[in-house]
py3Dmol code that shows the C-alpha trace and the ligand (Angstrom):
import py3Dmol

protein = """\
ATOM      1  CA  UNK A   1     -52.435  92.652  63.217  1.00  0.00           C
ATOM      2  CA  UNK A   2     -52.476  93.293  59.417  1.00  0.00           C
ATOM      3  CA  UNK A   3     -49.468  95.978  58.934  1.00  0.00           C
ATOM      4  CA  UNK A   4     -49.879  98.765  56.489  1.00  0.00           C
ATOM      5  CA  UNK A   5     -46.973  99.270  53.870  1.00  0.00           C
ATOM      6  CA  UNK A   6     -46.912 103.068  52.121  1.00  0.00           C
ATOM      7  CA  UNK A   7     -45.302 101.759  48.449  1.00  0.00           C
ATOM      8  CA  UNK A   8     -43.975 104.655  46.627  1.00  0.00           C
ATOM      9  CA  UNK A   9     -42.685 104.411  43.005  1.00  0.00           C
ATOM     10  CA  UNK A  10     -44.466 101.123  41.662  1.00  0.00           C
ATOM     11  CA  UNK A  11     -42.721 100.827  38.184  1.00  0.00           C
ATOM     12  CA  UNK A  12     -40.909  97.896  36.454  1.00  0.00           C
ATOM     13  CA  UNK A  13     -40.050  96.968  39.666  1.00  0.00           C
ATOM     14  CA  UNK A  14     -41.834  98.276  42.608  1.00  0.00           C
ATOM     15  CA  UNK A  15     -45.735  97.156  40.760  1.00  0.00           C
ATOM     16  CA  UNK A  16     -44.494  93.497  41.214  1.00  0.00           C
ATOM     17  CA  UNK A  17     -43.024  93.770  44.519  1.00  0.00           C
ATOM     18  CA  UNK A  18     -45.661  95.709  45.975  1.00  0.00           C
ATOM     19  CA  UNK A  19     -47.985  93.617  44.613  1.00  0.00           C
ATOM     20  CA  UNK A  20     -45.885  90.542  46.436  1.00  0.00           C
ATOM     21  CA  UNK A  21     -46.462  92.446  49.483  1.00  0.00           C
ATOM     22  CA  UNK A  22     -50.402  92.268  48.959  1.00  0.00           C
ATOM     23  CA  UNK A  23     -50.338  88.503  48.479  1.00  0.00           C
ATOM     24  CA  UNK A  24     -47.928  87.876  51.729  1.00  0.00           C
ATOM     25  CA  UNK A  25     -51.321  89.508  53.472  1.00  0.00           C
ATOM     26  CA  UNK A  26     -49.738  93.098  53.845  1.00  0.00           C
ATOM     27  CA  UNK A  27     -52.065  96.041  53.578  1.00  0.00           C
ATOM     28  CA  UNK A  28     -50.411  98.065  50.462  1.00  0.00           C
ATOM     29  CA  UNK A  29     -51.043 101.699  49.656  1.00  0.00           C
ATOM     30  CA  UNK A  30     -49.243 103.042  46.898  1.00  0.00           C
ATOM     31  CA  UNK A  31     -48.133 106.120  44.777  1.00  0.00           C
ATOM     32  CA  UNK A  32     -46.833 106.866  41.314  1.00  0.00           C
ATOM     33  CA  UNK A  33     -47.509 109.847  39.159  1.00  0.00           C
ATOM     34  CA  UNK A  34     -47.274 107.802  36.101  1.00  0.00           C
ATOM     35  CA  UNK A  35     -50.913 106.193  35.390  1.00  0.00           C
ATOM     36  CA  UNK A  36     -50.182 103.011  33.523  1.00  0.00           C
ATOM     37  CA  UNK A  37     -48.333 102.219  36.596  1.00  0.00           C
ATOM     38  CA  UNK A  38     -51.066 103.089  39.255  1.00  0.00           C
ATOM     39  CA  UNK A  39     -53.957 100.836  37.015  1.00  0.00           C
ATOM     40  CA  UNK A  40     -51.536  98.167  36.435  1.00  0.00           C
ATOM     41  CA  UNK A  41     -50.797  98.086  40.880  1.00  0.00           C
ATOM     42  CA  UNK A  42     -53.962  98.732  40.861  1.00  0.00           C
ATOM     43  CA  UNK A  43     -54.403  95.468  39.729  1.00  0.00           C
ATOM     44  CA  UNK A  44     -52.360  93.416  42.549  1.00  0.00           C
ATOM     45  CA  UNK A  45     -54.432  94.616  44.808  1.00  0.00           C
ATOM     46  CA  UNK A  46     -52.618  98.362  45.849  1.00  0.00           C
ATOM     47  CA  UNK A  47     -54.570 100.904  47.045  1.00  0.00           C
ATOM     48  CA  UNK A  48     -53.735 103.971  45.336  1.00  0.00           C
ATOM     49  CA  UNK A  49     -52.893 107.080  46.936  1.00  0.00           C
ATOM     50  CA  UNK A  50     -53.050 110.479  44.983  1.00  0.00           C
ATOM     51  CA  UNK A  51     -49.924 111.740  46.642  1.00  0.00           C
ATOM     52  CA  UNK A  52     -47.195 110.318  47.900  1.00  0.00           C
ATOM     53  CA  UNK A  53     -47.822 112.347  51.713  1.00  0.00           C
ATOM     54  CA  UNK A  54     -51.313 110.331  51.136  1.00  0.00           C
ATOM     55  CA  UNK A  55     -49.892 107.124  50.683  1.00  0.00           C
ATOM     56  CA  UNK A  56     -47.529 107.498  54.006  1.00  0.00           C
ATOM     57  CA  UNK A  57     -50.333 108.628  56.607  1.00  0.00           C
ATOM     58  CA  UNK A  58     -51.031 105.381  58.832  1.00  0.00           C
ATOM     59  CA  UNK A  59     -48.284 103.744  57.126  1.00  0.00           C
ATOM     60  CA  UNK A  60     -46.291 101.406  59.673  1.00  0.00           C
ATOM     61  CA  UNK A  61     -43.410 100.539  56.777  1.00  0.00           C
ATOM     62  CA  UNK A  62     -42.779 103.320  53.555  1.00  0.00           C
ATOM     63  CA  UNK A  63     -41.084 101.463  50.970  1.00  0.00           C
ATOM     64  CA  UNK A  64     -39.295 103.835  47.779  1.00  0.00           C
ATOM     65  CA  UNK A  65     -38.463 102.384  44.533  1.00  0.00           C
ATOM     66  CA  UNK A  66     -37.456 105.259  42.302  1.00  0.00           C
ATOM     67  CA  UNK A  67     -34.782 106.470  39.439  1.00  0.00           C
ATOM     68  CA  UNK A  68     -32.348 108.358  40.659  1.00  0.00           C
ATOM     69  CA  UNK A  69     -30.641 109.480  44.329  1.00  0.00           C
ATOM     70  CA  UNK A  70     -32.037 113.145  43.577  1.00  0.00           C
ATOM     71  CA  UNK A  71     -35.600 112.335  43.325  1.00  0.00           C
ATOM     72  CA  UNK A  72     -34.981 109.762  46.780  1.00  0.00           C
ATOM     73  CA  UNK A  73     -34.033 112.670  48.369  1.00  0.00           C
ATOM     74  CA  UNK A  74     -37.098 115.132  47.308  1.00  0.00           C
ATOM     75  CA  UNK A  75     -39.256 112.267  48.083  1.00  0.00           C
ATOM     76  CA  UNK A  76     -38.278 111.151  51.294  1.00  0.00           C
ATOM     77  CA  UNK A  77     -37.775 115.053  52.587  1.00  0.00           C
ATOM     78  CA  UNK A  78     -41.318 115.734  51.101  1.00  0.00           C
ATOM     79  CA  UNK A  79     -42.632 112.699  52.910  1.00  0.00           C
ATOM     80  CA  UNK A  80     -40.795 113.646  56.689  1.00  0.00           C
ATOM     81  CA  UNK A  81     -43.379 115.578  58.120  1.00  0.00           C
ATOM     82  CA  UNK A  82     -46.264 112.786  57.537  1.00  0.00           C
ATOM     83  CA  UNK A  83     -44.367 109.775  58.533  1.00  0.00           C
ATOM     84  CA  UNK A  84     -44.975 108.871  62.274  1.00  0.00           C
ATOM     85  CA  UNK A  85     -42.556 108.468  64.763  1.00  0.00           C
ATOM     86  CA  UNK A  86     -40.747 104.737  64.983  1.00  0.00           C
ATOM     87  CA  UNK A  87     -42.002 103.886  61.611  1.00  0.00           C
ATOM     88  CA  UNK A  88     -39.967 101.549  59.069  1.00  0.00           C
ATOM     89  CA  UNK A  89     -38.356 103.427  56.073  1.00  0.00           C
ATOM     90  CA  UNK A  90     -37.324 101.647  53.167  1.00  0.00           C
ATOM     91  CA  UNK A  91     -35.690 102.942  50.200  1.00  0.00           C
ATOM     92  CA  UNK A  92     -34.681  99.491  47.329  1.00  0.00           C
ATOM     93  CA  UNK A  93     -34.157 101.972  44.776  1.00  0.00           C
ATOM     94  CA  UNK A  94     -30.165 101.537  43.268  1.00  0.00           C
ATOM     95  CA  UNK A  95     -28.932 105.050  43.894  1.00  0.00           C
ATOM     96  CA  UNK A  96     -25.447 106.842  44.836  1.00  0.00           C
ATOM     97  CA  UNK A  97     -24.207 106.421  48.185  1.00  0.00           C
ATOM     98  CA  UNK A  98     -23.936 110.064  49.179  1.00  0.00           C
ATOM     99  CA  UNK A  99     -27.785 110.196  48.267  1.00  0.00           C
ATOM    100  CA  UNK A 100     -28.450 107.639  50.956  1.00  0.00           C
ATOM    101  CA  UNK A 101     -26.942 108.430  53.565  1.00  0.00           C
ATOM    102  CA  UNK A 102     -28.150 112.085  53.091  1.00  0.00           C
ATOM    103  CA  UNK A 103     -32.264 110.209  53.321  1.00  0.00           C
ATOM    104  CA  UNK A 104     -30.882 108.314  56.343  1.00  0.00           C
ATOM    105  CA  UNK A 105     -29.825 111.523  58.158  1.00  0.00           C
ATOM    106  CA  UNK A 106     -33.361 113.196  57.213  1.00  0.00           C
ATOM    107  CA  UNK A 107     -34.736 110.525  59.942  1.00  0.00           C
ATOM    108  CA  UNK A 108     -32.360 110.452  62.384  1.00  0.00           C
ATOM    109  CA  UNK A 109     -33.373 109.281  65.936  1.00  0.00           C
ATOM    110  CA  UNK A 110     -37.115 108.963  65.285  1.00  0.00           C
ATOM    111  CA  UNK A 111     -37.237 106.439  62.273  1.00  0.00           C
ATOM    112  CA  UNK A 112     -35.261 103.323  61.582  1.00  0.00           C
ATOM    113  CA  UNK A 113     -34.079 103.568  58.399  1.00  0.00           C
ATOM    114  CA  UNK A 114     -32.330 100.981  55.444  1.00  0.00           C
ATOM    115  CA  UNK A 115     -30.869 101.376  52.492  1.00  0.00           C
ATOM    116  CA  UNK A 116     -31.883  98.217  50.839  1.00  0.00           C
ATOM    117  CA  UNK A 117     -31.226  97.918  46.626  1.00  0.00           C
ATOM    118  CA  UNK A 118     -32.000  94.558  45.453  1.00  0.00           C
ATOM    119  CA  UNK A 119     -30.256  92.732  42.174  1.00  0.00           C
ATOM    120  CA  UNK A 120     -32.503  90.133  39.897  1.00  0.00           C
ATOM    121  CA  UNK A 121     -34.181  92.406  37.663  1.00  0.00           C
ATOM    122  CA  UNK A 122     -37.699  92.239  36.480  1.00  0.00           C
ATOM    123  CA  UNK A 123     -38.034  88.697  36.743  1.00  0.00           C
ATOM    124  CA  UNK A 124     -36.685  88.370  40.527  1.00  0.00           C
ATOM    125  CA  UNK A 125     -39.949  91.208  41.530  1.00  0.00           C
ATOM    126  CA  UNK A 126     -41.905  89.129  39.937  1.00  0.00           C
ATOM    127  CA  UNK A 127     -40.959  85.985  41.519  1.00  0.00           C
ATOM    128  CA  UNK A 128     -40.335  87.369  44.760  1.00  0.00           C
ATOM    129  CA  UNK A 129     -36.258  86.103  44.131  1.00  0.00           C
ATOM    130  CA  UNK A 130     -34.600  89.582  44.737  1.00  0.00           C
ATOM    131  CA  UNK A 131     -31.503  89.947  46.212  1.00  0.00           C
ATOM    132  CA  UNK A 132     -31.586  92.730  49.164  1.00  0.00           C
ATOM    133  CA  UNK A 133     -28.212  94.171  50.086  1.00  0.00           C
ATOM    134  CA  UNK A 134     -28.769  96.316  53.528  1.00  0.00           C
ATOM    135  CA  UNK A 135     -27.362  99.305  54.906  1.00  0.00           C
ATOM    136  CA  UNK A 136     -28.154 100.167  58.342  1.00  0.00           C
ATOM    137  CA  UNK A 137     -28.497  99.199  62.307  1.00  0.00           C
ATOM    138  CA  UNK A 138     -28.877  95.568  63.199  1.00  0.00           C
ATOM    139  CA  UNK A 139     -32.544  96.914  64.564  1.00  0.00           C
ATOM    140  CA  UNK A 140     -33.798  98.085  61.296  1.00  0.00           C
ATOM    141  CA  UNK A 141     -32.291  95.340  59.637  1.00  0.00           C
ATOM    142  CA  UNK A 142     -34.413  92.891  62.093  1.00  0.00           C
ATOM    143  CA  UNK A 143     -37.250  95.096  61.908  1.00  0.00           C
ATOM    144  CA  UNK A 144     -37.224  94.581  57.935  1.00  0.00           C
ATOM    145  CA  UNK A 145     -36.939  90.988  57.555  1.00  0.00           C
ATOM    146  CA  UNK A 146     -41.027  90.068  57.344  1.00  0.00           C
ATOM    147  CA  UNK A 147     -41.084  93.169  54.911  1.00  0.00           C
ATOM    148  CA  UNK A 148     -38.678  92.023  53.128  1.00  0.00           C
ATOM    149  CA  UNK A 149     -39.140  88.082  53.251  1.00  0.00           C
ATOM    150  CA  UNK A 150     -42.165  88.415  50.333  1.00  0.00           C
ATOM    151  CA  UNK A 151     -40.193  90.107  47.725  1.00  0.00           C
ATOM    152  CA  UNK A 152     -36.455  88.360  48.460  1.00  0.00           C
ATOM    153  CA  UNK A 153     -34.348  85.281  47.642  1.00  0.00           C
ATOM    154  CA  UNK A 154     -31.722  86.590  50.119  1.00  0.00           C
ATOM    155  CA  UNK A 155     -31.140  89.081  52.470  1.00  0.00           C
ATOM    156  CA  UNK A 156     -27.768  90.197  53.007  1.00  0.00           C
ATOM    157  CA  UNK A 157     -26.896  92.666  56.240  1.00  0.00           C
ATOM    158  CA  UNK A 158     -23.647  94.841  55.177  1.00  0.00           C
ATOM    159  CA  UNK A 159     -23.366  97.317  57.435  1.00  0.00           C
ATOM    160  CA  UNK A 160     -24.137 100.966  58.274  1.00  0.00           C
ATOM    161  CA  UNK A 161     -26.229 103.480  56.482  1.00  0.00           C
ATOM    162  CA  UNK A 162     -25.117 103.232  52.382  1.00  0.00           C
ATOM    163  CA  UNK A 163     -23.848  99.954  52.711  1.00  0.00           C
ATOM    164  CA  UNK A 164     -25.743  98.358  50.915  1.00  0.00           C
ATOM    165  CA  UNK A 165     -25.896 100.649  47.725  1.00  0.00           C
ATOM    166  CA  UNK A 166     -22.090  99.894  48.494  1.00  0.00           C
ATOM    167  CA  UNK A 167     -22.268  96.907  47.790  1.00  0.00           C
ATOM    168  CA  UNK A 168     -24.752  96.849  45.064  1.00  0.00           C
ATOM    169  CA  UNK A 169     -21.978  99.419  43.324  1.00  0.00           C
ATOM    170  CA  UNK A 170     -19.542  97.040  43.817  1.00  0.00           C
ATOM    171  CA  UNK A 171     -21.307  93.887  42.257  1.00  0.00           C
ATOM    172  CA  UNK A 172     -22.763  95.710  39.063  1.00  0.00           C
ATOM    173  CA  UNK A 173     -18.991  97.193  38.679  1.00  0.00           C
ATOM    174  CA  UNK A 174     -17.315  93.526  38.919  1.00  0.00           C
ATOM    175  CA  UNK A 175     -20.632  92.615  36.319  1.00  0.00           C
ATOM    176  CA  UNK A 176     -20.101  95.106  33.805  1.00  0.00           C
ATOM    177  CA  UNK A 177     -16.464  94.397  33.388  1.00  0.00           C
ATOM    178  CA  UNK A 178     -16.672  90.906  33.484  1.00  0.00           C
ATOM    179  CA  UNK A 179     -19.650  90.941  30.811  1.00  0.00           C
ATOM    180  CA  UNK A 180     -16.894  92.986  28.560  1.00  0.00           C
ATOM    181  CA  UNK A 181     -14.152  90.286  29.156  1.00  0.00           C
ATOM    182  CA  UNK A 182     -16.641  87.294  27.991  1.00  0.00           C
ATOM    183  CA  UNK A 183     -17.714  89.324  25.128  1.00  0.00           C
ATOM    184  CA  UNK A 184     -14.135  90.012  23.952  1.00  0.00           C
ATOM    185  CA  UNK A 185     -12.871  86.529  24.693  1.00  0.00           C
ATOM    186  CA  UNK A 186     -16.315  85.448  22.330  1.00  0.00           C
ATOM    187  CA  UNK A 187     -15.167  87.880  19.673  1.00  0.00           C
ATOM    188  CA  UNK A 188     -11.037  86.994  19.663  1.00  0.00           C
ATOM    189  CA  UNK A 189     -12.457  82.723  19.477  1.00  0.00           C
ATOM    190  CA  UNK A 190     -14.222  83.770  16.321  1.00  0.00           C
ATOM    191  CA  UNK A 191     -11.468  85.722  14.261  1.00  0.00           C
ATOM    192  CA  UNK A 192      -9.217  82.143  15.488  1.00  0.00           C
ATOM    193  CA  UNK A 193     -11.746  79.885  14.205  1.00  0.00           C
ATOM    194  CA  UNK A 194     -12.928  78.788  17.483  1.00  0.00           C
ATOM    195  CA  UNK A 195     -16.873  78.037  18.022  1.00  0.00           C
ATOM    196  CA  UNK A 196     -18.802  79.333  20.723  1.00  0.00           C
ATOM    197  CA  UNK A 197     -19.637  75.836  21.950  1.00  0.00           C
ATOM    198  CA  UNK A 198     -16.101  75.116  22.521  1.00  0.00           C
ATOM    199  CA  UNK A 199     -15.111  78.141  24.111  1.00  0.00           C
ATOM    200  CA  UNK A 200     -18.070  77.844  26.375  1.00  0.00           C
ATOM    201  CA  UNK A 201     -17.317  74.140  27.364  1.00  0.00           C
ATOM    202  CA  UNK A 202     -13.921  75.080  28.237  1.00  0.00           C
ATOM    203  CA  UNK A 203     -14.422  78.742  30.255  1.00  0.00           C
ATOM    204  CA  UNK A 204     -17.303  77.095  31.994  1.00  0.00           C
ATOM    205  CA  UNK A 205     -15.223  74.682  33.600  1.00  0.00           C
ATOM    206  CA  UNK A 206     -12.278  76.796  34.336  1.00  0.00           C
ATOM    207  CA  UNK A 207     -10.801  79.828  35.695  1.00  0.00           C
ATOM    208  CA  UNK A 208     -12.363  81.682  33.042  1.00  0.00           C
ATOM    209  CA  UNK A 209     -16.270  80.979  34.295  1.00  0.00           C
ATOM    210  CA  UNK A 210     -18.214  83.619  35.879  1.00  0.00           C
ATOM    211  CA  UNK A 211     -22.323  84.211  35.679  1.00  0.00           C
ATOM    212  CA  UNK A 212     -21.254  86.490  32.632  1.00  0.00           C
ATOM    213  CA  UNK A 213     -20.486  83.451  31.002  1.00  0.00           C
ATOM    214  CA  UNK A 214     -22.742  80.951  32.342  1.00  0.00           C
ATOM    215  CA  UNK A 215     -25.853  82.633  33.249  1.00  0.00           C
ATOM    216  CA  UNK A 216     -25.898  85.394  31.057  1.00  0.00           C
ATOM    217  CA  UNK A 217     -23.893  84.233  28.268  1.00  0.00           C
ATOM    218  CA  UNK A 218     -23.710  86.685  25.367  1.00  0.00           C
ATOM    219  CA  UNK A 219     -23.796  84.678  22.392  1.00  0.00           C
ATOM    220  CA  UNK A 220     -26.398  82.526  21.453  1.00  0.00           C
ATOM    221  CA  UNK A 221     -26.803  78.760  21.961  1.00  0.00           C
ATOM    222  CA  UNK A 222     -24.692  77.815  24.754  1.00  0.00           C
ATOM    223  CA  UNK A 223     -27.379  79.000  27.845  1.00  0.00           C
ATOM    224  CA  UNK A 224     -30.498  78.558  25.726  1.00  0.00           C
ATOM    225  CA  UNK A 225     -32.273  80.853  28.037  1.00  0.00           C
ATOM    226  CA  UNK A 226     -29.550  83.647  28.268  1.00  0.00           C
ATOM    227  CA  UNK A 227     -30.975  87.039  26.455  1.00  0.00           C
ATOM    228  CA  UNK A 228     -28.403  86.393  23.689  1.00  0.00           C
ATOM    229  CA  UNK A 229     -31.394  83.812  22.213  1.00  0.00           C
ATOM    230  CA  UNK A 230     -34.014  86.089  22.380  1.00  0.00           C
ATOM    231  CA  UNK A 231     -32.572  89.438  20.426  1.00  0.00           C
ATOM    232  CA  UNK A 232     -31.146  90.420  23.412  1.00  0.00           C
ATOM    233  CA  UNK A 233     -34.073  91.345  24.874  1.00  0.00           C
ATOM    234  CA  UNK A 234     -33.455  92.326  28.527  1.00  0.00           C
ATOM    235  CA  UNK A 235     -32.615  90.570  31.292  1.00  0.00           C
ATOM    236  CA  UNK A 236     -30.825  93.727  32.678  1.00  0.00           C
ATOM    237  CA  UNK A 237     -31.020  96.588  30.331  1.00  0.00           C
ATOM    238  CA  UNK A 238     -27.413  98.356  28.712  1.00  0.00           C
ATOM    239  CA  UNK A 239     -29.010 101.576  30.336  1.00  0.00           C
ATOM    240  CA  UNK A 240     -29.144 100.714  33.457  1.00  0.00           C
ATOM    241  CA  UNK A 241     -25.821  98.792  33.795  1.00  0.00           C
ATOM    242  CA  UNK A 242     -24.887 102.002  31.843  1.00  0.00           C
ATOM    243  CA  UNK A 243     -26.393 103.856  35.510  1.00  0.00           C
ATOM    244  CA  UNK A 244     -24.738 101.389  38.056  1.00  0.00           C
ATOM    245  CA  UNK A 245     -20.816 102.152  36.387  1.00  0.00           C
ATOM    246  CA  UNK A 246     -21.726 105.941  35.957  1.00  0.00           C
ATOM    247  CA  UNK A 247     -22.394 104.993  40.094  1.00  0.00           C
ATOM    248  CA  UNK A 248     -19.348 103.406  40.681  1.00  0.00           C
ATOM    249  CA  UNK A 249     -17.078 105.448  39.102  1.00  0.00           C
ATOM    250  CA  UNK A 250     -18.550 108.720  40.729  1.00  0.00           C
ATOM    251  CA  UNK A 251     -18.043 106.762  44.043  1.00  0.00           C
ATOM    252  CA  UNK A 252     -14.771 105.888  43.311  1.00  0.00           C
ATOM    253  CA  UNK A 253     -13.779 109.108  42.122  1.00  0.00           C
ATOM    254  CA  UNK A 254     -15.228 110.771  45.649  1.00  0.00           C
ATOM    255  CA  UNK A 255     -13.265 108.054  47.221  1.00  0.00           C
ATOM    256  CA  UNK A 256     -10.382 108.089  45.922  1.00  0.00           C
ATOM    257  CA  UNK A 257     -10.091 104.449  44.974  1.00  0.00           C
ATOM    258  CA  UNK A 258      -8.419 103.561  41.443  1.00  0.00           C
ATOM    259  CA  UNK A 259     -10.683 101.535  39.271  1.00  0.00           C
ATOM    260  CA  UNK A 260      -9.735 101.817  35.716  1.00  0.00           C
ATOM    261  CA  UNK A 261     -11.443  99.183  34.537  1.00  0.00           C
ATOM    262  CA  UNK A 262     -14.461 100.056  35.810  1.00  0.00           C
ATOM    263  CA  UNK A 263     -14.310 103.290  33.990  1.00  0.00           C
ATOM    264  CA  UNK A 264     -13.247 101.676  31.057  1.00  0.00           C
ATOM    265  CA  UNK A 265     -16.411  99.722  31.128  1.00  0.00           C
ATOM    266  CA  UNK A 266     -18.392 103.092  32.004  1.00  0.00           C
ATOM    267  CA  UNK A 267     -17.201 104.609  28.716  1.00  0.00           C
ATOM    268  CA  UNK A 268     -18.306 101.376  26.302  1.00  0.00           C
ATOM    269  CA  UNK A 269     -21.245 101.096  27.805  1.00  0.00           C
ATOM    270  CA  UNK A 270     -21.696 104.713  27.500  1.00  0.00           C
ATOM    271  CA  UNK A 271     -20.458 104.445  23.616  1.00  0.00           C
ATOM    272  CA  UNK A 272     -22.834 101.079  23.156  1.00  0.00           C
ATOM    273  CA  UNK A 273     -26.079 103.169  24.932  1.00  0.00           C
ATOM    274  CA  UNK A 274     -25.530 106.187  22.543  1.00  0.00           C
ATOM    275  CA  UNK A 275     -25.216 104.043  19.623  1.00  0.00           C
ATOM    276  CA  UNK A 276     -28.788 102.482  20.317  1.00  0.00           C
ATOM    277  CA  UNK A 277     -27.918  99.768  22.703  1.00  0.00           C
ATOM    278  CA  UNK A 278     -29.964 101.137  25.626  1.00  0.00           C
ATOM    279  CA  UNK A 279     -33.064  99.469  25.532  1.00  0.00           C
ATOM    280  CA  UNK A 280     -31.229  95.864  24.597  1.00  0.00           C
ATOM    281  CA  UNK A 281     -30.189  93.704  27.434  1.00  0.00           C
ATOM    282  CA  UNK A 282     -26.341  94.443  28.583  1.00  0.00           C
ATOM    283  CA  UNK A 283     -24.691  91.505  27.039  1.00  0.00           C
ATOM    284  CA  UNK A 284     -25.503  93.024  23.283  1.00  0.00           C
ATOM    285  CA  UNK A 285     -22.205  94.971  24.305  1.00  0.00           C
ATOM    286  CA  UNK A 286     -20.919  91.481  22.543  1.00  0.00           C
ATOM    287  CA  UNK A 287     -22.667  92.977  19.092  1.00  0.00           C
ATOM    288  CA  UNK A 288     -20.705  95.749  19.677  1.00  0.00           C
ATOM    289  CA  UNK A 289     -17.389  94.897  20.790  1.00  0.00           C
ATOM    290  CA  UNK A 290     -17.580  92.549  17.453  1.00  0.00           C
ATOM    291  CA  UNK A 291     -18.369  95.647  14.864  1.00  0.00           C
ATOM    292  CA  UNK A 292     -15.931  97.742  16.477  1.00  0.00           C
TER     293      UNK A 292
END
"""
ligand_1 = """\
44
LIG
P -39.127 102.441 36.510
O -38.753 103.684 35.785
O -39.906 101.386 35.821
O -39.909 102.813 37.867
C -39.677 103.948 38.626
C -41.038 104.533 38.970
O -40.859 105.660 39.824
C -41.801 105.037 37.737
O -43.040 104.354 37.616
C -41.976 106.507 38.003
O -43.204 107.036 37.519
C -41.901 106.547 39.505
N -41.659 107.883 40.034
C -40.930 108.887 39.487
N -40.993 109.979 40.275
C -41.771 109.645 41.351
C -42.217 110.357 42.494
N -41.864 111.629 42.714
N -43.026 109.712 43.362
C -43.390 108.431 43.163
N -43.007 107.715 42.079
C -42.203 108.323 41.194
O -37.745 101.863 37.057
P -37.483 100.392 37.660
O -36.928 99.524 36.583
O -38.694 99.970 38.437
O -36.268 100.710 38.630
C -36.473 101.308 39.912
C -35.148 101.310 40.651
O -34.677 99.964 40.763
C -34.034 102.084 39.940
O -33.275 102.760 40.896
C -33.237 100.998 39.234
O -31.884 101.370 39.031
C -33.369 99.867 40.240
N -33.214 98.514 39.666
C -33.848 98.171 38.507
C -33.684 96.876 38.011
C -34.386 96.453 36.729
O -34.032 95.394 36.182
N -35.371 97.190 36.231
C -32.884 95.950 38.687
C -32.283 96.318 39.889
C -32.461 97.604 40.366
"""
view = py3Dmol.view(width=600, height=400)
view.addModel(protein, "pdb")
view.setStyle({"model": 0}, {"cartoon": {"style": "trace"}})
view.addModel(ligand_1, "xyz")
view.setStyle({"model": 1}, {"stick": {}})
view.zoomTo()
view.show()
């Protein structure tokens, strides 16, 4: 029997995964208050709701892909009353941990509920590529997998409620610094007179290689189809790698874990975003690390 999937927040992200769900033969109704985003899921094949209460009645699976924690919370409390008993609840949005697990407990013994924020950008919804991280029981998590199959590359189970925006934390933390340590090593080889090329041929091969470096690599030339070659367009924008540190550090603040790095890289990216980096893809932090 065709399942019906309530899609709310169908943005950068949640248009092309929804609209992944329509082609995998899911029955997709969706909401967004923004209305270049309802014509444009309109066209993948959403039905769209004019609230987001609308979009959830008769829903067996409610999917959320939104901003911030605060407005997963108002949405999923607003939602509560309409969603039936024993249905699916989804939220891939990348939000704070606290926020989760606070939507979890709004469902407690009548819904199963994941916490489930993906990595792979714009171009992984598209593709149906995204990585899901996954907080919650090992019966959600098994309940989610042909939701999730259409719009993933992997599926990775982590644990309880908030695990997986635990993990996703964690990742874009290790990513943001590591993007600063390539850029700095890029800008150091050109006051010695070393070329990109070189460094690149010798840090891709050795304990200095990391995607940073040989995915996403910040200069031009090296990865031809690394941002870097294209005016930086994003890839993964400075503003919201900008988000996921401001994230980590406000976890690890709460629990009491040192990570001084990771702040570190909070405050350039912070410095970078007010200086006009926001809309440019993250590794433009190389542009300015180099006029610093
Ligand atoms: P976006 O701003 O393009 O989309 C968010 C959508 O939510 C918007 O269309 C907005 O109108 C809608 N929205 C706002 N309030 C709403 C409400 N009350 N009800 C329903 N919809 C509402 O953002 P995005 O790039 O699609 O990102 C969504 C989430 O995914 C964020 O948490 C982001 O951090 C995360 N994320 C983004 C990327 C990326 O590359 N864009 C990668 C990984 C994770």
């Amino acid at each position: 029997m065709t399942q019906t999937v309530a899609f709310i927040g169908l943005g950068n992200m949640g248009g092309p995964m929804a609209g992944n769900l329509v082609k995998a033969g899911f029955t997709v109704a969706g909401y967004d208050p923004v209305p270049q985003a309802r014509t444009a899921a309109a066209a993948r094949g959403i039905t769209i709701r004019d609230t987001a209460v609308e979009a959830v009645r008769g829903a067996d699976i409610v999917v959320t892909m939104l901003p911030s924690g605060a407005l997963v919370r108002q949405v999923w409390a607003e939602i509560a009353p309409d969603v039936a008993n024993g249905t699916l609840v989804i939220d891939c949005s990348t939000i704070d941990v606290d926020s989760a697990r606070a939507a979890h407990a709004l469902f407690a013994g009548r819904c199963d509920t994941l916490d489930a924020p993906v990595s792979g950008g714009t171009g992984g919804a598209e593709a149906g590529s995204l990585t899901f991280m996954l907080g919650g029981s090992e019966h959600a998590v098994h309940r989610a997998l042909p939701v999730l199959r259409p719009m993933a590359g992997r599926i990775v189970p982590c644990g309880g409620p908030g695990n997986g925006q635990a993990a996703k934390l964690c990742n874009n933390m290790i990513l943001g610094i590591s993007m600063i340590a390539v850029s700095e090593a890029f800008v150091l080889a050109e006051k010695l007179g070393l070329n990109h090329q070189a460094l690149f041929d010798v840090a891709s091969v050795s304990s200095g290689q990391c995607w940073a470096l040989t995915t996403n690599c910040p200069v031009p030339g090296p990865v031809p189809t690394s941002p870097a070659n294209r005016d930086y367009r994003p890839g993964f924008a400075t503003r919201l790698m900008l988000k996921d540190l401001t994230l980590a550090s406000q976890a690890a603040k709460d629990a009491g874990a040192a990570t001084p790095l990771g702040a570190h890289a909070a405050e350039i990216y912070a410095r970078f975003d007010a200086d006009g980096g926001d809309g440019q893809d993250f590794s433009a932090i190389v542009c300015h690390l180099r006029n610093s």
